[in-house]
Every structure is written in structure tokens, then in C-alpha cells.
C-alpha positions as CSV (number, residue, x, y, z in Angstrom):
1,X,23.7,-4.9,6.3
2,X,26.7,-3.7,4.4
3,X,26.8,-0.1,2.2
4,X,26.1,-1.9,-0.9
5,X,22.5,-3.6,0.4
6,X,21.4,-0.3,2.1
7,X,22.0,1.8,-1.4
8,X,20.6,-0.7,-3.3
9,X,17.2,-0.9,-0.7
10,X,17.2,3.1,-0.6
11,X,17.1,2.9,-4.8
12,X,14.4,0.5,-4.1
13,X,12.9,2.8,-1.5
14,X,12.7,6.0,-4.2
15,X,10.9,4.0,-6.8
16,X,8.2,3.4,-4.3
17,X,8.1,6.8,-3.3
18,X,6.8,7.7,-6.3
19,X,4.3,4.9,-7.0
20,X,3.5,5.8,-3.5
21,X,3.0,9.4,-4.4
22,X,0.7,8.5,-8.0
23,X,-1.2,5.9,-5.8
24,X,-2.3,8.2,-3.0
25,X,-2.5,11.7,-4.2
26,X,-5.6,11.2,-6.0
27,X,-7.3,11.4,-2.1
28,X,-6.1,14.5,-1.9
29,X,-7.7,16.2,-5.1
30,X,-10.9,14.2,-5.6
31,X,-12.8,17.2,-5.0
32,X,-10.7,19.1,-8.0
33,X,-11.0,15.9,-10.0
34,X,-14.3,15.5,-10.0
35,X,-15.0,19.5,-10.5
36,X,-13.0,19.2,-13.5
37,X,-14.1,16.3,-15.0
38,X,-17.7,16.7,-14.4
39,X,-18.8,14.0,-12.4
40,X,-19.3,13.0,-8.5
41,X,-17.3,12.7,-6.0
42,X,-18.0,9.2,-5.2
43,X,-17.6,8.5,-9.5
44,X,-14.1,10.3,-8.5
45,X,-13.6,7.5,-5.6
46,X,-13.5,5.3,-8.2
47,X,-9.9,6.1,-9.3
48,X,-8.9,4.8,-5.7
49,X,-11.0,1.6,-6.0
50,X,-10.3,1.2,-10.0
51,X,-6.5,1.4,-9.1
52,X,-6.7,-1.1,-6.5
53,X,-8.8,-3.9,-8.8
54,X,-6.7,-3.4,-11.8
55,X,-3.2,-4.0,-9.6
56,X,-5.2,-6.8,-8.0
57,X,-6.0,-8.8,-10.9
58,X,-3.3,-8.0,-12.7
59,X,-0.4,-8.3,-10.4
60,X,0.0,-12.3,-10.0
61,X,-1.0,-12.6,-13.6
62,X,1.6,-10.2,-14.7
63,X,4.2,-12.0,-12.2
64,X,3.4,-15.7,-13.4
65,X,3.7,-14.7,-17.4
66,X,7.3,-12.7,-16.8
67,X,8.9,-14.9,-14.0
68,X,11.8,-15.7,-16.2
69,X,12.6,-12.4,-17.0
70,X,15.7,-11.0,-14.9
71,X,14.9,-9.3,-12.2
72,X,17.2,-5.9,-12.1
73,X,15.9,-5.0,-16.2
74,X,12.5,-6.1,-15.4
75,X,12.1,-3.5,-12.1
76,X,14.0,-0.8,-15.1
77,X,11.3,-1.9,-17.5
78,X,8.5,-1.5,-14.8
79,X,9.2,2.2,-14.3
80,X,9.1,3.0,-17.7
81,X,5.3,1.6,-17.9
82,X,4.8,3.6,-14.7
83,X,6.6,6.9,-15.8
84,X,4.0,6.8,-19.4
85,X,1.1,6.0,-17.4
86,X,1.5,8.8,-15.1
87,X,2.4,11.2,-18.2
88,X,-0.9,9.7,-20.1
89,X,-3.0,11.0,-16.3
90,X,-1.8,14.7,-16.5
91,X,-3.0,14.7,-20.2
92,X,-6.4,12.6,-19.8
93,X,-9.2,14.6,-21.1
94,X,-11.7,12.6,-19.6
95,X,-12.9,10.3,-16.8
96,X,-12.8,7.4,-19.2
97,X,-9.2,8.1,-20.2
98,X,-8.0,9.1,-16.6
99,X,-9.5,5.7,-15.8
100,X,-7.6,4.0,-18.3
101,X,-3.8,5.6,-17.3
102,X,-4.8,4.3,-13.3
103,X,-5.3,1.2,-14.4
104,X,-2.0,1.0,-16.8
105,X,-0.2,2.9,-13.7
106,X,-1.4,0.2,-11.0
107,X,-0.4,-2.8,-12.5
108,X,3.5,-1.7,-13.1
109,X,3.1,-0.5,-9.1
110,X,1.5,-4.0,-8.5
111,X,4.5,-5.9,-10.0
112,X,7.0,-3.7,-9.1
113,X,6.7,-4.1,-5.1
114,X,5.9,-8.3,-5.6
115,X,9.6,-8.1,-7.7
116,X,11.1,-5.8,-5.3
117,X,9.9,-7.0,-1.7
118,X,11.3,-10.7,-3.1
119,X,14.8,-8.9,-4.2
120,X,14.6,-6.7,-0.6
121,X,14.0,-9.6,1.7
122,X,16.8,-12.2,-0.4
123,X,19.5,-9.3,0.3
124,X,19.5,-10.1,4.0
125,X,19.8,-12.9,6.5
126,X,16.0,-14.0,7.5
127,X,15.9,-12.5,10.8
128,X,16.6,-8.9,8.7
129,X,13.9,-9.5,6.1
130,X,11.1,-7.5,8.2
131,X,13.8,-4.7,8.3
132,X,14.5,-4.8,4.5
133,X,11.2,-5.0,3.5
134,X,9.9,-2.0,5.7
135,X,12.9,0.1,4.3
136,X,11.8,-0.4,0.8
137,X,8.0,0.2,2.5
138,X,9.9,3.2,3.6
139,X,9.5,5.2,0.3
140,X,5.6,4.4,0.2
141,X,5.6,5.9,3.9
142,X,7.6,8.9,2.6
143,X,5.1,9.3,-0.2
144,X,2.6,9.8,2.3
145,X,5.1,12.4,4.5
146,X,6.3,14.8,1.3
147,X,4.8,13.1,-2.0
148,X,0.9,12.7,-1.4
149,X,1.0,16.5,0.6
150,X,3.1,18.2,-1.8
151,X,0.7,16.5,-4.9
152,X,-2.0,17.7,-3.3
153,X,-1.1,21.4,-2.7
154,X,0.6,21.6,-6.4
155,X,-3.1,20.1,-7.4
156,X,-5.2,22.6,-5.5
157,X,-3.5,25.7,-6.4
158,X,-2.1,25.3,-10.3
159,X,-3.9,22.0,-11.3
160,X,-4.5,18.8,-10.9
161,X,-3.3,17.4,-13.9
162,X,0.3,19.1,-12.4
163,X,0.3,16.4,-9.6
164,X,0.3,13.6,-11.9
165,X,3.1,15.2,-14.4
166,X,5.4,15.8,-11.6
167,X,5.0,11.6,-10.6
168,X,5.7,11.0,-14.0
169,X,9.1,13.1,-13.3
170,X,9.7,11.3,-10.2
171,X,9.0,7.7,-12.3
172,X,11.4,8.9,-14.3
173,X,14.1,10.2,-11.5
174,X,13.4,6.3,-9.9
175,X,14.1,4.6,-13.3
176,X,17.7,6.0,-13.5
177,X,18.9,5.7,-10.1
178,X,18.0,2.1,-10.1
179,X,19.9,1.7,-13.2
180,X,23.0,2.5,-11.5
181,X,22.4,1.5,-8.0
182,X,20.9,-2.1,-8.2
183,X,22.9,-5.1,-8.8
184,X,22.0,-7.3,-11.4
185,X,20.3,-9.8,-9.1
186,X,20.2,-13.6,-10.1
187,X,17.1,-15.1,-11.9
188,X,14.9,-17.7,-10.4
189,X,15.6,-20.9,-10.6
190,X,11.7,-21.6,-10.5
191,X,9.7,-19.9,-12.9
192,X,6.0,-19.2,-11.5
193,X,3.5,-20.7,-13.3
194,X,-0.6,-21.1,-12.8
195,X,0.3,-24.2,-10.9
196,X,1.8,-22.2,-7.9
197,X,-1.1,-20.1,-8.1
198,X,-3.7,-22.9,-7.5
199,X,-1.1,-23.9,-5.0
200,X,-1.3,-20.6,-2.8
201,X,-4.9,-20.2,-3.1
202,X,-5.8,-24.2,-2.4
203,X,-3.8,-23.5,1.0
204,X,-5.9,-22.5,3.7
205,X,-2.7,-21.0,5.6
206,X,-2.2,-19.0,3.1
207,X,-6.0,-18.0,2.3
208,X,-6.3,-16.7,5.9
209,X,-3.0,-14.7,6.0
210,X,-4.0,-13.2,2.8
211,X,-7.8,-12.4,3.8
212,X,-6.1,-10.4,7.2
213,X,-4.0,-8.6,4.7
214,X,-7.6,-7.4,3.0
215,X,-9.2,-6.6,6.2
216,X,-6.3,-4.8,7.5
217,X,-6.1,-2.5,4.1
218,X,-9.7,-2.5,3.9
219,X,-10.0,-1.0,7.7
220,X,-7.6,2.1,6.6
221,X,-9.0,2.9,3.3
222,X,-12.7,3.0,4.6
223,X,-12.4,6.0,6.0
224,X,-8.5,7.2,4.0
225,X,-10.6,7.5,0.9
226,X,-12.5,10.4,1.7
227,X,-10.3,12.2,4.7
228,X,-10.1,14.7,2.2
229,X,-13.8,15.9,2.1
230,X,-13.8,14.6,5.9
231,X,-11.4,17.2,6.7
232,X,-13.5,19.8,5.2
233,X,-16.6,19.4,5.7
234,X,-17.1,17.6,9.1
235,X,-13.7,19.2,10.6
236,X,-14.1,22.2,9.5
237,X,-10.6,22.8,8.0
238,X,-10.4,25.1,4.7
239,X,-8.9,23.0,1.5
240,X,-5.7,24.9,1.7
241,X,-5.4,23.5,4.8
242,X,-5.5,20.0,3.2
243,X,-1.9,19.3,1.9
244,X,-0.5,20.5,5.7
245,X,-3.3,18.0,7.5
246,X,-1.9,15.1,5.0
247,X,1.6,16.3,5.6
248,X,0.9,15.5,9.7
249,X,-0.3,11.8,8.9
250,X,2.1,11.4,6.8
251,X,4.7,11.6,9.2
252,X,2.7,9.5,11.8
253,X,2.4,7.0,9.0
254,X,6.5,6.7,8.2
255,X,7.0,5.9,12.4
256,X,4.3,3.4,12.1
257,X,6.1,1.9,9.1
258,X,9.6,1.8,11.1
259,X,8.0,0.5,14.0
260,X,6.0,-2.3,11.8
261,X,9.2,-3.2,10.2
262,X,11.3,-4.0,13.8
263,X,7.9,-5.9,14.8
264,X,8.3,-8.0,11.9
265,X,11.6,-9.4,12.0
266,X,11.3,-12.5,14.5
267,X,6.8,-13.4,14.2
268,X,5.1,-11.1,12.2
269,X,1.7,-12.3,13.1
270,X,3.1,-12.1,17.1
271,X,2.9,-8.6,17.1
272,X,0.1,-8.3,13.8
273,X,-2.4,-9.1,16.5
274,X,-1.6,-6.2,19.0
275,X,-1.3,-3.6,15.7
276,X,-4.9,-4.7,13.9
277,X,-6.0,-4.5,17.8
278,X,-5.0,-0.7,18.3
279,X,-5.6,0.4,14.7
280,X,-9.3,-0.6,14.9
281,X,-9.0,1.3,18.1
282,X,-8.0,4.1,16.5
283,X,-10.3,3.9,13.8
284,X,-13.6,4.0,15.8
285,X,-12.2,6.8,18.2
286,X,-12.5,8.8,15.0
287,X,-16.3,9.2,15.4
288,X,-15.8,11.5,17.9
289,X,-12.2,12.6,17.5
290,X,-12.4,14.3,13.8
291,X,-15.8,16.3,14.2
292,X,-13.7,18.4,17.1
293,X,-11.4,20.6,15.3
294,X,-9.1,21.4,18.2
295,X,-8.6,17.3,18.5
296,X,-8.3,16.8,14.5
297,X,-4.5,17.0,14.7
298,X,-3.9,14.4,17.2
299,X,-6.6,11.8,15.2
300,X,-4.8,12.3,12.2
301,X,-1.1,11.1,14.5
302,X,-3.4,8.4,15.7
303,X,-4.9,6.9,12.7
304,X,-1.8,7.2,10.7
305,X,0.5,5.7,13.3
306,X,-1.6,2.5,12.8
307,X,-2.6,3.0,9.4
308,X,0.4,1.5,7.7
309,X,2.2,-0.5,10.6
310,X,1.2,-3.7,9.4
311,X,2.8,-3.2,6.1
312,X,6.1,-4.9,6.7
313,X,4.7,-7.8,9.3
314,X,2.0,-8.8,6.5
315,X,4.4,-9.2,3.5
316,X,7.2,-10.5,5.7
317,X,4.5,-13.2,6.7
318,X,3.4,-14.4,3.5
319,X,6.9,-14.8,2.6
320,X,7.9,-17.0,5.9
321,X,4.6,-18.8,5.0
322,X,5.3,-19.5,1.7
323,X,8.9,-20.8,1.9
324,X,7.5,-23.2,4.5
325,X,4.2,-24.1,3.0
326,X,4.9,-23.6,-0.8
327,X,8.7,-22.8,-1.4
328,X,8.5,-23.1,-5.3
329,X,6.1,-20.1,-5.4
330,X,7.5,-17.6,-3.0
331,X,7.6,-14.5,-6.0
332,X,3.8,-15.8,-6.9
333,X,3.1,-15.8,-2.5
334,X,4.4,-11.8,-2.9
335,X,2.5,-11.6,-5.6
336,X,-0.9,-12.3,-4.5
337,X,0.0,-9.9,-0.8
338,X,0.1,-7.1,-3.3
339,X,-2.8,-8.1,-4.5
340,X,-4.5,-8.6,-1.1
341,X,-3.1,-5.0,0.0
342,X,-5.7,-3.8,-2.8
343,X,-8.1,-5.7,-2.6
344,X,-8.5,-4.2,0.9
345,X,-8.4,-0.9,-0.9
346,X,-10.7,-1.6,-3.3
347,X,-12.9,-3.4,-0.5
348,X,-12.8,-0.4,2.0
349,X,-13.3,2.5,-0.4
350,X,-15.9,0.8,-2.2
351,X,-18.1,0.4,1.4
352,X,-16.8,3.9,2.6
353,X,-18.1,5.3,-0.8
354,X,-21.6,3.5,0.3
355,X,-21.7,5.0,3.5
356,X,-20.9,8.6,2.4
357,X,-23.7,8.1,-0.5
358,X,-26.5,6.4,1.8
359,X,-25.5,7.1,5.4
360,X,-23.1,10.0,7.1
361,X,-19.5,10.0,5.6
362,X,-18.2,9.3,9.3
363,X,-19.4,6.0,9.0
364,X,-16.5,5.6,6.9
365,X,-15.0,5.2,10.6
366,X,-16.9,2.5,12.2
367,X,-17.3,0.4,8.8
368,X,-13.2,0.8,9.2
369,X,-13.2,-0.6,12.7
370,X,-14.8,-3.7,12.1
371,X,-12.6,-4.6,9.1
372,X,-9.5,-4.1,11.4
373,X,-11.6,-6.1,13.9
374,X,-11.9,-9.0,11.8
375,X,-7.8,-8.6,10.9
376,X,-7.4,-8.8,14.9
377,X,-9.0,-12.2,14.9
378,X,-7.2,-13.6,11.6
379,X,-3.8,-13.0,13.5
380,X,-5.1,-14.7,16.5
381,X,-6.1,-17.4,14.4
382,X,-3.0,-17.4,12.4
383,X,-0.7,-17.1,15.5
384,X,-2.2,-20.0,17.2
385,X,-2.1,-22.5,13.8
386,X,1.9,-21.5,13.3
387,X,2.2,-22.7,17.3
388,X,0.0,-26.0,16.7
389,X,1.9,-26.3,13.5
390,X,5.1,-25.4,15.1
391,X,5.9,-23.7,11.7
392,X,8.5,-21.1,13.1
393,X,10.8,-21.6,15.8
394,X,10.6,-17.8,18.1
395,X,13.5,-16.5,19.5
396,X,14.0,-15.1,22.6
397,X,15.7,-11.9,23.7
């Protein structure tokens, strides 16, 4: 990849840094959230799960209706809806109206990385695609290092509403480098329409790679959600502690990410296999692992390594699938993985909410497992049908 390419991926990479940040920080002060506003935790959880359902059903819907629009402007444009949204959070009096700037927040982050992962991958020859989509996943993984820590600690000790103001300053940081830094990129020659929609979804190919990309989401957000009060209550770690405990999985999460990303670049569902595998591993070891405070440090490395590792394969994926399956809806294919990735949010915070309500919040772990479980045997399944199919020729060394 030449200069040009990596600036514009890094410029790429900053925007989702912050939608990263905005997504993800609200984990870390739903305790102050919910204090604030009045209501229960769980009614705070709802922020996560909200975000994810809006940028769900909005994303391909969005996508299909602006598909002619060109791509460089429409990414500009994108930030600007994001930068307001997050201004209208740090400012929302109540629940209702918090609710409301998540939603307006999630589907500009929904779009935004469908447009972008298409723009990443068409920079680079196809065995670099995995590579340029885990650099822009890069600034989500970031997030997670600097953003979602540094949010939280700014929300625990001035105020929440500073976390979201300071996104909204980030948004706007985002919006201007990518003005300078991205080339005008060409528009498609295919506009999506509803058509390519009932395409993808008729497709069973495509059905099952997006149902692992659920599960696999799903498995980490089960138990993500609430790691917060986790960390507290059944670790035993004070809440200033939080932001430095986030700030340890963050960085386990950014060398997962890297590690996804050179994984993905010959058969993403090869390796997708061995990574739902280890990460539902992971996730039930937490039963055991977070209750002990002296171990707490090396679950958090653990889950986070695995938390975020299929990222890259799973969108580089749907992508090979779709230029092999569907080639006219290949924007619409990115699309509707977005839309998986929070769907599995949704999914998993919604069932890790019911377990913290009617069972032991470290259920959150084992209701996890199984949903990376299930991921393991979609990529088995998936593997085997591209080999029967003989779909993608592997390369050797």
C-alpha cells in the first residue's frame, strides 16, 4: 500500500475512533447515567441495545436510499449527523431525549462504516482487503484502548454529560481531517436498491454468514454490557478503578483486532472458526476468572483479545461472499454486516440484561459462551459450503 492509501485509511481510522468512543463509553457510565436520570440500571442498558436496533434497521435502509450520492461528501456529511447527535446527548435532559440522540448518533455510525469498509477494502488488491479493513477497524479498537477509558473517567469524576460533549469534539476533529485527507473516490456504477436487499437476504450463504456475525457480537456484548457493574460488584474493584480496568481490555482488544485483520486476508471463515472457538472459551472461563480479584487483570487480556478479533474476517467475508454470490449489491452486503454486528449487540445485551434482572449478573458469561458457540458451528458450516462450492480458490504459503 502506497503513502496516499495508508493516510487516507488512518483518516478513515480517526472517524471510527470516535464513533467507537460515543458507541462504547456509555458501558462505562451506566451506573452515573442511570443515577442521574433516575431510572435502573437495566432501563440504562437500554442505550446499548437502543443504539444497536436503531443502526440495525436503519443502516441498509439509509444505504439503499443514498447509494448515488458520492462517496467522499457523503462520509463528510455522515460526521456532521454524528458530531449533532453527540452534542444533542451531553445536553439531553432526559431518558427520553438521551434516547432519541443514540438513535440519531447510531445510524450515521451504521452508514458510515458500510460506506467506509466498501471505500477501505476497493483501495487495495483483494488479498489486502482483510488488512485494510482491520486498519480502519483499527480506530474502533483504539476507541476501546484511549476513547471508551478516558470517557469513562472524564464521566465519573466531572460528569457524564462531559463524555459525550468531548465525542462530539472528536466528530468534529474526524469530519475535517477527512476533508483533506480522503480522495474523492468514484461513485457506483450500481445504485442499491430494495431489489439487492431481497437479493442478500433470499441467499442462504449469505443468511448464515450474517447470523455468525450476530452470534459472534452477541457472545461479547452479553457479558461487555455490564463489565462495568461486573467489575464492581462481583470483582471487587472501586469505580475509579473502572476507566484503568477498560484501559487494560482495550489494549487486549486493539491486538486482537491486528491479529483478526492478518487472519482475514486469504479465508476469513478458515481462521473465523478457531477465533469463535477460543472466544467462547474465554467467555465461559469468566465464571470463575472475574469473581477472583487477583486473576481479574488477566480475564479482562483474555476476553478482550477475543472480543473483537473477528471484526475484520466477518466483514471481509460478507464482502468476498457478495462479489461472488450477489456482485451488484456489494455496498447493500456491507450494509446489512453492520447491521448484523448490532443486531448481536442488541441480541446479547438484551439476554445479559435478563440474566442480571432474573438470575446472577455472571450469567452474562455463560449466556455469552453459547452464542460464540453457535458462531463456532456457523464457520464450520460456512467453511465446508465455500469448499463444496469451491467459491474461493486458498493460497498456500
Amino acid at each position: 500500500m502506497n503513502s496516499k492509501i495508508i493516510i487516507a485509511l488512518i483518516s478513515l481510522a480517526l472517524s471510527a475512533f470516535a464513533i467507537g468512543t460515543t458507541e462504547f463509553v456509555i458501558v462505562g457510565i451506566l451506573q452515573e447515567v442511570a443515577s442521574d436520570l433516575g431510572i435502573k440500571v437495566t432501563q440504562a442498558g437500554t442505550l446499548v441495545s437502543g443504539y444497536a436496533i436503531a443502526l440495525a434497521i436503519g443502516t441498509p435502509i439509509v444505504v439503499v436510499m443514498t447509494g448515488k450520492l458520492p462517496k467522499k461528501g457523503y462520509l463528510v456529511f455522515l460526521m456532521v449527523v454524528f458530531t449533532a447527535g453527540n452534542a444533542l446527548a451531553a445536553v439531553a435532559p432526559t431518558y427520553s431525549v438521551l434516547l432519541l440522540s443514540r438513535v440519531i448518533t447510531a445510524v450515521s455510525h451504521g452508514v458510515f462504516f458500510a460506506v467506509a469498509a466498501t471505500v477501505a477494502a476497493d483501495m487495495v488488491p483483494a488479498n489486502k482487503k482483510g488488512t485494510a479493513i482491520s486498519i480502519m477497524f483499527t480506530g474502533l479498537t483504539v476507541a476501546t484502548i484511549l476513547g471508551v477509558p478516558l470517557g469513562t473517567y472524564i464521566g465519573q469524576v466531572l460528569d457524564w454529560r462531559m463524555s459525550f460533549a468531548i465525542v462530539a469534539v472528536l466528530g468534529l476533529i474526524a469530519l475535517l481531517v477527512s476533508l483533506v485527507a480522503v480522495e474523492k473516490v468514484p461513485r457506483s456504477m450500481h445504485s442499491p436498491s430494495l431489489r439487492d436487499v431481497g437479493s442478500l437476504i433470499a441467499n442462504p450463504r449469505i443468511i448464515t454468514a450474517l447470523l455468525m456475525t450476530v452470534l459472534g457480537f452477541g457472545g461479547t456484548f452479553a457479558l461487555f454490557t455490564y463489565i462495568s457493574p461486573i467489575l464492581e460488584e462481583v470483582s471487587g474493584y472501586s469505580a475509579s478503578s473502572i476507566s484503568w480496568l477498560l484501559l487494560v481490555y482495550g489494549v487486549a482488544v486493539a491486538i486482537g483486532n491486528i491479529v483478526g485483520g492478518k487472519l482475514a486476508n486469504r479465508h476469513p471463515v478458515k481462521a473465523l472458526r478457531f477465533v469463535f472457538l477460543f472466544q467462547g472459551i474465554a467467555l465461559l472461563l469468566q465464571i470463575w476468572l472475574l469473581p477472583n480479584k487477583t486473576l481479574t487483570i488477566f480475564s479482562l487480556i483474555l476476553i478482550g483479545l477475543f472480543a473483537f478479533m473477528m471484526s475484520p474476517g466477518v466483514q471481509a467475508y460478507i464482502l468476498m461472499l457478495a462479489e461472488k454470490l450477489v456482485p451488484s449489491a456489494k455496498d447493500v452486503a456491507s450494509a446489512l454486516n453492520i447491521s448484523a454486528f448490532n443486531i448481536g449487540i442488541a441480541a446479547g445485551s438484551t439476554w445479559g440484561g435478563l440474566a442480571v434482572d432474573h438470575l446472577h449478573i455472571m450469567d452474562t458469561a455463560w449466556i455469552g459462551a453459547i452464542m460464540a458457540g453457535f458462531a463456532f458451528l456457523l464457520a464450520v458450516i460456512n467453511y465446508r459450503m465455500d469448499k463444496k462450492q469451491n467459491l474461493f480458490v486458498e493460497e498456500r504459503g
